[in-house]
C-alpha positions in Angstrom: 89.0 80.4 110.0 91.8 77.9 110.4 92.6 78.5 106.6 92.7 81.7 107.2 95.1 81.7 109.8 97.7 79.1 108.5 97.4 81.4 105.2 98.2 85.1 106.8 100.7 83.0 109.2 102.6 80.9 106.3 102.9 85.0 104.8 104.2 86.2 107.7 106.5 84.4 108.6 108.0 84.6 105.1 108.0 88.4 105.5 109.8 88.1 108.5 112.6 85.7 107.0 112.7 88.5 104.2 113.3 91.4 106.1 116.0 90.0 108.5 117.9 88.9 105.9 116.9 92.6 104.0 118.3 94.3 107.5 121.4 92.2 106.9 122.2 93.4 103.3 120.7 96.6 104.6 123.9 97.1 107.3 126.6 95.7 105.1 125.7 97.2 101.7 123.7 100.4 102.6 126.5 103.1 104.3 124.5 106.5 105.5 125.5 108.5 103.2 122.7 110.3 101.5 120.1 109.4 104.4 116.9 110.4 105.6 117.0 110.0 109.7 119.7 107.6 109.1 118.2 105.3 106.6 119.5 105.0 103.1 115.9 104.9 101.7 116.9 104.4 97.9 119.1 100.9 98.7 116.1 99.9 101.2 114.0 100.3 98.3 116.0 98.2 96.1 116.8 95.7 98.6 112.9 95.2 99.7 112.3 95.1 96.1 115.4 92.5 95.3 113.3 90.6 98.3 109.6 91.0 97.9 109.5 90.8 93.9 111.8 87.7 93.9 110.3 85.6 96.4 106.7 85.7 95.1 108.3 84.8 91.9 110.3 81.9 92.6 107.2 80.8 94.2 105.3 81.2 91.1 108.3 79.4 89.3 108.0 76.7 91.8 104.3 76.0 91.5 103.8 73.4 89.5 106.1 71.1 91.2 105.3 72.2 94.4 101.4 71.5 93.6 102.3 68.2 92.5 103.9 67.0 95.6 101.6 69.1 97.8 98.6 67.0 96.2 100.3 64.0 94.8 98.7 64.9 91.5 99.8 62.7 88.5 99.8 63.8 84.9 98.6 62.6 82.1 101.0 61.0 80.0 99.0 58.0 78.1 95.7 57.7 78.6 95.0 54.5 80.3 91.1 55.4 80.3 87.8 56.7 78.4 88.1 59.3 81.1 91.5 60.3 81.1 91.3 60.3 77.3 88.6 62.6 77.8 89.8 65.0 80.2 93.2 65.3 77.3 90.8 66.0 74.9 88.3 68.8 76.5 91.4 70.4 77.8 93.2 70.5 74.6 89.9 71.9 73.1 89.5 74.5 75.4 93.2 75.4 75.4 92.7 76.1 71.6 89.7 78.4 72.2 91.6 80.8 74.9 94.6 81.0 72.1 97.1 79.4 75.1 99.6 76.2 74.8 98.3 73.0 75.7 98.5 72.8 79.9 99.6 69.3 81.4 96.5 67.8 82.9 96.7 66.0 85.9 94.6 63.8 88.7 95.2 64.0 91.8 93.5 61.4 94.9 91.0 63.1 97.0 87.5 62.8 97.8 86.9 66.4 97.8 85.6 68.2 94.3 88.1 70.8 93.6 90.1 71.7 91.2 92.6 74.1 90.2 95.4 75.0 87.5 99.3 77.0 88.6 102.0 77.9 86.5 104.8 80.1 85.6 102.8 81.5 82.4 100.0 81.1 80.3 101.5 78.2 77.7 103.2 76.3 80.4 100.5 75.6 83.2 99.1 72.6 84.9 95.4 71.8 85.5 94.5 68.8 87.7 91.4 67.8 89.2 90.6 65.7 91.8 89.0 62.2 91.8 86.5 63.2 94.1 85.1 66.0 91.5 85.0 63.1 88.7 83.0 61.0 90.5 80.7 63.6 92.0 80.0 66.2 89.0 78.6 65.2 85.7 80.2 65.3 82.5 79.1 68.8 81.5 79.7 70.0 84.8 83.4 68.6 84.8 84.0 70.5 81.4 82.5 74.1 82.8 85.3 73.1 85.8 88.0 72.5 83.2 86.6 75.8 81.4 87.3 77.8 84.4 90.4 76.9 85.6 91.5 77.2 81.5 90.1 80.9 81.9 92.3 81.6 84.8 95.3 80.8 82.8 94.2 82.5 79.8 93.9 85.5 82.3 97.2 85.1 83.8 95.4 85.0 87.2 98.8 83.4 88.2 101.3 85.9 87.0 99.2 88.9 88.2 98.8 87.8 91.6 102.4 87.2 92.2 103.4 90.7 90.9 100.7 91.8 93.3 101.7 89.6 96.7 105.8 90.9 95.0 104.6 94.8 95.0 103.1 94.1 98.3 105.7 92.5 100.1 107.9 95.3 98.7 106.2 97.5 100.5 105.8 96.0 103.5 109.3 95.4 103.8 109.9 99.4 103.1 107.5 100.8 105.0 108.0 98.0 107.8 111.4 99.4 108.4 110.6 103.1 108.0 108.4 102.5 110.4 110.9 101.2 112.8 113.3 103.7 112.2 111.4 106.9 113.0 110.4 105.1 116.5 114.0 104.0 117.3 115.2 107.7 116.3 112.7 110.1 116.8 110.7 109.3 119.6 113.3 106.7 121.6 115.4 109.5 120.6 118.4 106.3 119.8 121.3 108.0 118.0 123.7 105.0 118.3 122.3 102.2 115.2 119.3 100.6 115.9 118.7 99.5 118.8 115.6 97.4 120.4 112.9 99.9 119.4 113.8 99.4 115.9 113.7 95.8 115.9 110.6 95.3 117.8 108.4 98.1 116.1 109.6 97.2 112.6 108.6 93.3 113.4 105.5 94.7 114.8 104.6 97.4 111.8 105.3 94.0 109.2 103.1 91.8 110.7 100.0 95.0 110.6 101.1 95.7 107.3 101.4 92.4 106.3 97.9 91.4 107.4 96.4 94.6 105.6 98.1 93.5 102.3 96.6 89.9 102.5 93.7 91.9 102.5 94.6 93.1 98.9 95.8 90.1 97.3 92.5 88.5 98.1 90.4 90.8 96.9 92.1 90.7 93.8 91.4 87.3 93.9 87.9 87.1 94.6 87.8 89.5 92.1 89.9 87.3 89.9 86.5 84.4 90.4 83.8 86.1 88.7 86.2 86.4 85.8 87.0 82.5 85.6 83.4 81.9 85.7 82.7 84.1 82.7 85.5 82.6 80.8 84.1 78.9 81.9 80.5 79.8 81.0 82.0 81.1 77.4 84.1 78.0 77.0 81.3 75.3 78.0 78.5 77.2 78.4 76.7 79.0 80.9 73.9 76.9 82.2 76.8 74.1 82.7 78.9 76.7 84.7 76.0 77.4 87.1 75.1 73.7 87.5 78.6 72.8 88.1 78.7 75.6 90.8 75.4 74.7 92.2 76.7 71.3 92.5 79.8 72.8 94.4 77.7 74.6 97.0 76.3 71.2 97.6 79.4 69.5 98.6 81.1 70.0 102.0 84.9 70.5 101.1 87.8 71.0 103.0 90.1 73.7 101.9 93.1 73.0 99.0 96.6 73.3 100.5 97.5 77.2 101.4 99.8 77.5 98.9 97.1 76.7 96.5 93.7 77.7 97.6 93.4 81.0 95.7 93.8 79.1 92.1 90.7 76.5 93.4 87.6 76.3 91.9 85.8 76.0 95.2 84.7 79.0 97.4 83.7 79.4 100.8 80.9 81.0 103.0 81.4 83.6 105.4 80.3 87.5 105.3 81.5 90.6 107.4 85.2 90.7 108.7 85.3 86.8 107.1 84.8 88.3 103.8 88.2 90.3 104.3 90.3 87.1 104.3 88.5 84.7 101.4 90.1 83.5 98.3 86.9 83.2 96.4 83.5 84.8 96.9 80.3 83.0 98.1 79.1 80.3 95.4 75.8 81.3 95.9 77.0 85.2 94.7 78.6 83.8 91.8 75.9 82.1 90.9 73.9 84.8 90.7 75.9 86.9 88.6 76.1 84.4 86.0 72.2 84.0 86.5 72.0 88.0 86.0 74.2 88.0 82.8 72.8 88.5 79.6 
């Protein structure tokens, strides 16, 4: 649950950054003329826009580098071993099967078996996985990882869950302040700007909204999983797939970095409201469906 919290909070509090500085631009660059209830709705549209759109992208821009530092993962450059050698050479393989550019390949130090691949687009991403998963998995298990997190960039998992969190936070940011408006005007009956029922119900309305379109991104990204696994199971082959997840679900893992944990290979456990605020689904459901396809 601690994830989970860090996650919706690291979000929030971005939001809120976003829409002060949106109120800002809002009061010096959005005159009432042509409003509804006092708000200029077509320059708060652009403005949340300007904000949400272009912060989930320069995030996306930023990923690579900011996974590298985040996990202190080292590329590849020369293979110094049989298995780095190795890992360069599945990758590469696989790469060509999805029809994308060859990704860096990196290792980062950790004894827990993850992995996962970030990038602005589809012929400029970064894979890495960690020590622990290479000394844990077997070979054919490592390559239905690599497979995987190659699907995911063949997908453009990346790029479609930014312009989903960007669409999002656009809203949020809209609505957020709609919100706060019709309060501070309608029932606090405040003719005179906005005054403290604006600010406080607009923070309020983000934080609900913001929370509700967590909700959205990751179910887009559990959904996001079960299409990985299928492009994984193509690339290396299905029975190596579902050993390589069965051999996840017996590992105890702590969680990748926030920024980070919806492009993992690694899932949880949890069900009910839990199952609101995962990443990835169950291992064990994933399993299944790659048990149940044909």
């Amino acid at each position: 649950m601690k994830r989970v919290v860090l996650f919706l909070g690291t979000n929030l509090a971005i939001l809120v950054v976003l829409g002060i500085s949106a109120n800002i631009l809002m009061n010096l660059f959005a005159p009432e003329t042509g409003t509804v209830g006092g708000m200029n709705l077509t320059a708060l549209l652009i403005l949340a826009a300007v904000f949400g759109m272009g912060g989930s992208f320069i995030s996306l821009a930023m990923s690579k580098w900011m996974a590298k530092r985040m996990t202190g993962a080292q590329v590849i450059e020369q293979p110094r071993t049989s298995t780095e050698m190795w890992l360069l050479n599945t990758v590469q393989r696989q790469a060509e099967q999805a029809g994308i550019g060859m990704p860096e390949v990196a290792i980062y130090n950790s004894p827990q078996v993850n992995a996962f691949a970030t990038g602005m687009s589809r012929n400029k991403a970064l894979v890495a996985v960690s020590t622990g998963l290479l000394n844990s998995m077997q070979q054919d298990e490592v390559e239905a990882v690599l497979g995987h997190e190659i699907s995911h960039v063949a997908n453009g998992d990346m790029v479609t869950l930014a312009l989903i969190q960007g669409v999002l936070n656009t809203f949020v940011i809209f609505f957020s302040r709609v919100i706060g408006n019709f309060v501070d005007r309608v029932l606090l009956k405040n003719e005179d700007g906005h005054g403290v029922g604006f600010w406080v119900t607009t923070m309020l309305a983000q934080i609900v909204l913001g929370i509700l379109a967590s909700m959205i991104v990751f179910w887009f990204s559990r959904r996001r999983e079960f299409r990985a696994d299928a492009g994984g199971a193509e690339l290396a082959g299905r029975y190596k797939m579902i050993n390589a997840l069965k051999r996840l679900a017996q590992t105890h893992n702590e969680p990748l970095p926030e920024q980070l944990a919806a492009f993992g290979i690694n899932g949880g456990i949890g069900g009910g409201l839990r199952r609101l605020f995962m990443t990835h689904p169950p291992l064990a459901e994933r399993i299944a469906v790659l048990e149940r396809a044909p």
